[in-house]
N, C-alpha and C positions, 0 to 999 in steps of 0.2 A: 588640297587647298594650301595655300601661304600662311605657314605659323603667321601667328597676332590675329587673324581675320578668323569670322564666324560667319555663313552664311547664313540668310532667312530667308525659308523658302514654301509657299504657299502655294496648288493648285486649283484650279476651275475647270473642273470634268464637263465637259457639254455630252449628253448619253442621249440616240436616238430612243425613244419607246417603244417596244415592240406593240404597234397595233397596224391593223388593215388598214385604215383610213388616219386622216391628218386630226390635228390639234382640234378643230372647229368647224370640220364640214366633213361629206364623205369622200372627199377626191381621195385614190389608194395612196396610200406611205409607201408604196416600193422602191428600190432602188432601181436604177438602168431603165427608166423608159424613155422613148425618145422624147429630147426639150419640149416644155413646155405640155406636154400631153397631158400632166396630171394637174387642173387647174380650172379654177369656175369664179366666180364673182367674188364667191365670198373672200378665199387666200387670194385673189388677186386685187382685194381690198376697193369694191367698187363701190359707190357710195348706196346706201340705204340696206343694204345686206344685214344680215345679224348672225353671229356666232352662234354655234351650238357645244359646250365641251364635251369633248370624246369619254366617257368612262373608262373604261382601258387604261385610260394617260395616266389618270388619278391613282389606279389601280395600282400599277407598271411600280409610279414612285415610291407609294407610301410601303410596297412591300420591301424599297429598296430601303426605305428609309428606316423599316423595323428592323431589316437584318442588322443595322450599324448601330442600333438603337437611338435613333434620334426619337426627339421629341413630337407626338403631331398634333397639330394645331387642327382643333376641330370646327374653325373658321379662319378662312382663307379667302384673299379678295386679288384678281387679279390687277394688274397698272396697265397702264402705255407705255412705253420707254421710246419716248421720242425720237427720231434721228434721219436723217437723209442718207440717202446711200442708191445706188444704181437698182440694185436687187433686191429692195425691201419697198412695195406698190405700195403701201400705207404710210408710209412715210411714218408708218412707228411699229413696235413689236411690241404682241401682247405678252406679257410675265410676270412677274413677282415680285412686288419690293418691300414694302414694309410688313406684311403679313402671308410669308410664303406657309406653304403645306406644312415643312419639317425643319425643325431648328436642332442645335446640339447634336448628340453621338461623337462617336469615334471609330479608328480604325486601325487595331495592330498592327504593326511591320516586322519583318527583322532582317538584318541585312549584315556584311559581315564582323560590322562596326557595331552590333548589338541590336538590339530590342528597341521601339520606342512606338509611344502610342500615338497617334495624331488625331486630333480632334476636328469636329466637323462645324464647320456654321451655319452653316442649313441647306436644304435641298429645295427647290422652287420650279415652277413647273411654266414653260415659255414654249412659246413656237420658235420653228427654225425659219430664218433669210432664204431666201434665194441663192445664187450660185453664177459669179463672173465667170466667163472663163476667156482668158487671154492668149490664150492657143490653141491650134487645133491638129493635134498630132504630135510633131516634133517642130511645126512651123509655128513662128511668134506672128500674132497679131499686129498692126500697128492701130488696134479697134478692142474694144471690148463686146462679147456677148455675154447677154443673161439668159437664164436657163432658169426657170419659176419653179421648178419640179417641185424643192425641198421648202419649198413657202408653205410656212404653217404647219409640217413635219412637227409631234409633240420631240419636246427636250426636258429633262430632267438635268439643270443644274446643279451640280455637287460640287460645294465651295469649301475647301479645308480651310482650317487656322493657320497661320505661318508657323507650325509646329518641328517642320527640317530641316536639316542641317546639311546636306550633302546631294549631289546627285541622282547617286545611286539610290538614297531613301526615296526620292519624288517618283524616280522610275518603280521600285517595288509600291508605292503606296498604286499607283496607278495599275499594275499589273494585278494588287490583292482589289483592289475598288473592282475591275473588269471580271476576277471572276465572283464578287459577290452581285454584281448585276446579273450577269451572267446565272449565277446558283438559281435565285429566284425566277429567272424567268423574264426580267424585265426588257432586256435587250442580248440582243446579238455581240453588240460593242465590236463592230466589224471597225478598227482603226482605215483602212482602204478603202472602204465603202463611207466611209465619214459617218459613223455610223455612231461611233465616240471620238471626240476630238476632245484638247486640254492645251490649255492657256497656263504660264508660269509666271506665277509673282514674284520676281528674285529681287534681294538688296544684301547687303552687304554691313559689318559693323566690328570692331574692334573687341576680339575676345573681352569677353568680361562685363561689355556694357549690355543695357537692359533695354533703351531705345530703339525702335526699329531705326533702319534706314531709308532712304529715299528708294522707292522700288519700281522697277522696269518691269512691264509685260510683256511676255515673249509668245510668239503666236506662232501658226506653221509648223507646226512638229505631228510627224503623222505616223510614229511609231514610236516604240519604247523607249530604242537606241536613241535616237534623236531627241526625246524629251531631259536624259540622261547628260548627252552633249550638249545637247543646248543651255542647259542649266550651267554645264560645267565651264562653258566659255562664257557666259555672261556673267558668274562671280568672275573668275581672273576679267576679266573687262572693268568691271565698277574698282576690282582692288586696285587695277593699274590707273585707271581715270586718278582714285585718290589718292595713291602713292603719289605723282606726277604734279599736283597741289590742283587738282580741276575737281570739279564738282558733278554728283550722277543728276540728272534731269529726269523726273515723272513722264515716262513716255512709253508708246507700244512700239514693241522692237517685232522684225521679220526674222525667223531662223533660216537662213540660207544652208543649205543641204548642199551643193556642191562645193564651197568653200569653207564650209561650219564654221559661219560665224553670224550672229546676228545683225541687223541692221535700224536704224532709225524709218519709223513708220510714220509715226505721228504721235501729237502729244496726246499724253494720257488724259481719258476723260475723269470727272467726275460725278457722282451721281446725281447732282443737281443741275449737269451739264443732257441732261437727260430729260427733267422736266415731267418726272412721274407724277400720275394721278389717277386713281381709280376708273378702269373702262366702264363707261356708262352702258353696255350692252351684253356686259357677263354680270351676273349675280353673285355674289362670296358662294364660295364651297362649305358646304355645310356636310362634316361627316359625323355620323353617330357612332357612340364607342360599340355598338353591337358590329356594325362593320368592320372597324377598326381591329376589332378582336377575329372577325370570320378570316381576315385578310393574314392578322399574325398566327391564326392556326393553319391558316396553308402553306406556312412557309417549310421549304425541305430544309432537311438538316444541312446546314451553314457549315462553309470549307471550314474555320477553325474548329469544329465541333467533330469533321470527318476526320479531319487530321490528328485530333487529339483519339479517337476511337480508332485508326489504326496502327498509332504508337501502342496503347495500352491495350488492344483486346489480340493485334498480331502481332504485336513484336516489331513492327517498323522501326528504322530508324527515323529522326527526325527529316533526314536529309529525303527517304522517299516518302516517305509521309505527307513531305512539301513537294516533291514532284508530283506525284496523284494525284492531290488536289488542287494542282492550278488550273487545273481543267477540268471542268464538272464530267464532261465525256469522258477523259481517260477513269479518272474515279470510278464511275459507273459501267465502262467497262472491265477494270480490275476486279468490279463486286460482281460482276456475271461472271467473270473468269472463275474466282475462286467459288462459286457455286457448285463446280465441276468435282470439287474436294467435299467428303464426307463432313460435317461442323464440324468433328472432333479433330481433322485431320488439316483444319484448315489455316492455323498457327503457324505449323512447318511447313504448310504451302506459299503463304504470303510472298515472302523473302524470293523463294525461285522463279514464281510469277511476273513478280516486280521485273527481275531481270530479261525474263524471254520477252513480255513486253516493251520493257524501254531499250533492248540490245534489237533484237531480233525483228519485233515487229513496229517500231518507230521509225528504226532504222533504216528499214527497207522501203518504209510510205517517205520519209524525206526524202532518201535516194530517188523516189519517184513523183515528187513534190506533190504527196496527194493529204486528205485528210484522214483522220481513224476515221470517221464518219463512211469514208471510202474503199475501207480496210477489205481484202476477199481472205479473212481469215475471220470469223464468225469467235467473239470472247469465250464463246461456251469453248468452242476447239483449240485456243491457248491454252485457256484451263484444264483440259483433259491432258494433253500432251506434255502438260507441265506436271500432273499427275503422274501420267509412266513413267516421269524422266524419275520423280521423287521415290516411287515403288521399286524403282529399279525393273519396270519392267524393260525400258527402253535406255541404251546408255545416252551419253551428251550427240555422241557422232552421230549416233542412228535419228536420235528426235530432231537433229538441225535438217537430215535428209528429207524427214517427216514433214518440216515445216515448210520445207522449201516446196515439197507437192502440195500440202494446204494453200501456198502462198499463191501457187498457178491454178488452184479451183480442184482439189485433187480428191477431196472429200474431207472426210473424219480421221481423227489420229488410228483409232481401233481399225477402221478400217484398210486405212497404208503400212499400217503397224502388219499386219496379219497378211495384205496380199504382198509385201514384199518381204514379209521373212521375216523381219528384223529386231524381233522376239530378244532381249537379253541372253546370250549362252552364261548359265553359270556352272556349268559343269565343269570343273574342275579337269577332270580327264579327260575332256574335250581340248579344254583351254590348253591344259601340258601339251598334246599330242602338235598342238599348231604350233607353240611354243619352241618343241624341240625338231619340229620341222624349221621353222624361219632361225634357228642357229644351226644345225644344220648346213644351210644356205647360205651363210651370211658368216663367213670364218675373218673374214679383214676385222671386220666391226666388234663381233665376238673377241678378238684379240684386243682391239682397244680396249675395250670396257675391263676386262681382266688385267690389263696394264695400267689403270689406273681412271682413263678417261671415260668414267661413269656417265656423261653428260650423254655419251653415244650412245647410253640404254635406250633414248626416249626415239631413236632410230628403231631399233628391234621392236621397241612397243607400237611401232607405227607398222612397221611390217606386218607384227601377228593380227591386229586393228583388218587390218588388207585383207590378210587371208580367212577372215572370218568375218567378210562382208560388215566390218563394223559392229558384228553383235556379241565379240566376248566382251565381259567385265573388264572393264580395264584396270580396277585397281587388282584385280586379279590377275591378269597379263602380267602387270608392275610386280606385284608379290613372287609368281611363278621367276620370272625372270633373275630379279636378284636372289632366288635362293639357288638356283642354279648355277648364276656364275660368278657371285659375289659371295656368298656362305661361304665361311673356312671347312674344307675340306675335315 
């Protein structure tokens, strides 16, 4: 950002809710059916119908809203929010305005610019719009179609405070929001699936001062990356407008992805441009604190509470501490992995684990764009295989061969371990005898190393490696080797 300027930066998480059926009727919630299929009187706003609210929806929020500890309001009254639009049959959307579900909370970040906490302004519980679509394929329309599918689809709302300052923070705040939704249960938060989308309130202001500024909505951003850019070009936007002596305008801007840059939409609404008023045909929500409390004792243990227990009970670093818990799955396949290891043994295994699954086995499902979820190496047999590598029953060479037959469906570590040999040799007299066979063989390289060019050892140690099918000790190879041609005579 341009020394002098401070950005303020605000998000609007729209989260679909994980349930079977919609907001107010039972048409199914799924994604991908074909248009229009999922759709009846009621979401398609016909007159005399009556709402029914889904339990689930109410459910979904308020455990999203204990994780952050927001405050919950144990009466809540839905509105209308007025407005016309192609894809919205009602010509209004049922939501939240002055008395949503969950007010307050917050939600730690930390990014490379430090720590900072962002607080939350409440969470409110609305149906979703419909769905234009202006293309069909790679072909542009000179027409719109609507598609009702996602009509009345529940949405849990999550409005932060203009608490950021930078790009990068709105992208990580979005990233840790996704997997506390995620932890509990509530949604998927399939960004692709539209399954979580988020709106950016960006303005701008002269370090030091305390006023907000005039601020722009930014809309269209349908991944991390893109929330991140988007942000980042719409500050230098407003700073350049002010430099230049022009003024920002209140308005919703488009993030264009092939050119990354935003565009003018339309002017910003206001909430009285909206025209709320309590829906005559839902009743307030009335929750008892007994429920309240069944719902916060079902909640699983929350990413910062995992990440703080596997800095201090294994030894993490903080750095994979935070890679394992940005995803409830990898987490939970780490904790089956290490299941593999004795509890007492399970300290010195973390650290090795970590590695064969984020090197070894992440590695291999991106190269083949798949998910863990899709993984043909079962946690328990990471975990194992990470266990011989730490016993030393298996060296590093022998356990990647290992994995690589796990990787094609090949069985159990023990069991590729034992039918293809590959037992650690630590016999020492074994180890010599290959030793002094591959120098022996190998008298060019032998003389380098003796003349000074030691780097050449790591040739000999690939040899003896060879000739022993990958299963002598290698730091024993390495030992054997320099005492033989590098020890003073």
């Amino acid at each position: 950002m341009k020394p002098g300027w401070e950005a303020v930066i605000g998000l609007e998480i729209h989260v679909q809710i994980r349930t079977r059926t919609k907001l107010f009727c039972a048409c199914p919630a799924d994604f991908g059916a074909d248009p229009n299929s999922h759709l009846c009187p009621v979401c398609a706003g016909h007159p005399g119908v009556l709402p029914v609210l889904n339990r689930r929806a109410v459910e979904g929020l308020v455990k999203t809203a204990l994780a952050v500890g927001c405050r919950i309001n144990r009466r809540s009254v839905f509105a209308r929010k007025q407005y016309f639009y192609p894809d919205l049959p009602k010509a209004y959307q049922i939501s939240q305005y002055e008395h949503p579900l969950a007010v307050g909370g917050s939600l730690e970040i930390s990014t490379d610019a430090g720590t900072r906490v962002v607080g939350l302004e409440r969470i409110h519980l609305e149906e979703d719009a419909g769905k234009l679509l202006h293309a069909v394929g790679s072909r542009a329309l000179d027409y719109s179609l609507v598609d009702l599918n996602r009509t009345g689809v529940p949405l849990m709302e999550i409005v932060s405070k203009p608490d950021m300052r930078a790009p990068e923070e709105a992208a990580e705040y979005l990233i840790q929001m996704r997997n506390v939704v995620r932890t509990v249960g509530a949604s998927e938060c399939d960004m692709e699936k539209g399954s979580m989308r988020c709106d950016a309130n960006v303005s701008v202001r002269k370090a030091g001062e305390t006023a907000l500024g005039v601020k722009a909505e930014v809309k269209n951003m349908n991944s991390f990356r893109a929330v991140k850019d988007a942000v980042a070009f719409e500050i230098e936007r407003q700073i350049r407008v002010l430099e230049e002596g022009g003024r920002v305008v209140q308005e919703t801007r488009l993030w264009d992805q092939t050119d990354g840059t935003t565009r003018s939409m339309r002017s910003k609404e206001e909430a009285h441009d909206y025209r709320y008023f309590p829906d005559p045909d839902l009743p307030p929500v009335e929750l008892a604190d007994a429920q309240i409390e069944e719902w916060r004792r079902s909640l699983p243990e929350l990413p910062e509470v995992r990440r703080a227990r596997f800095e201090k009970d294994l030894g993490l670093s903080a750095y994979d501490a935070n890679v394992l818990t940005a995803e409830k799955v990898l987490a939970d396949f780490f904790e089956e992995g290490l299941a593999a290891f004795p509890a007492g043994e399970r300290r010195a295994g973390a650290k090795p684990l970590v590695n064969w699954l984020t090197t070894e086995l992440l590695g291999r499902l991106n190269a083949q764009k798949k998910e863990l979820s899709e993984s043909p190496v079962p946690a328990r047999h990471v975990g194992e295989l990470t266990r011989l590598v730490v016993a030393g029953t298996v060296n590093s060479k022998a356990a990647k061969m290992v994995f690589d037959e796990m990787f094609a469906g090949g069985g159990s570590p023990d069991e590729i371990v034992k039918k293809k040999g590959l037992v650690q040799v630590e016999d020492e007299g074994q180890i010599k005898a290959w030793v002094d066979e591959v120098i022996a063989a190998n008298a060019k390289i032998v003389a380098d190393v003796k003349g000074g060019k030691e780097a050449a050892l790591g040739a000999l140690v690939g040899q003896v490696m060879k000739k022993s099918s990958g299963r002598a000790n290698p730091n024993t190879v390495n030992k054997l080797l320099r005492e033989v041609l590098l020890s003073p005579r």
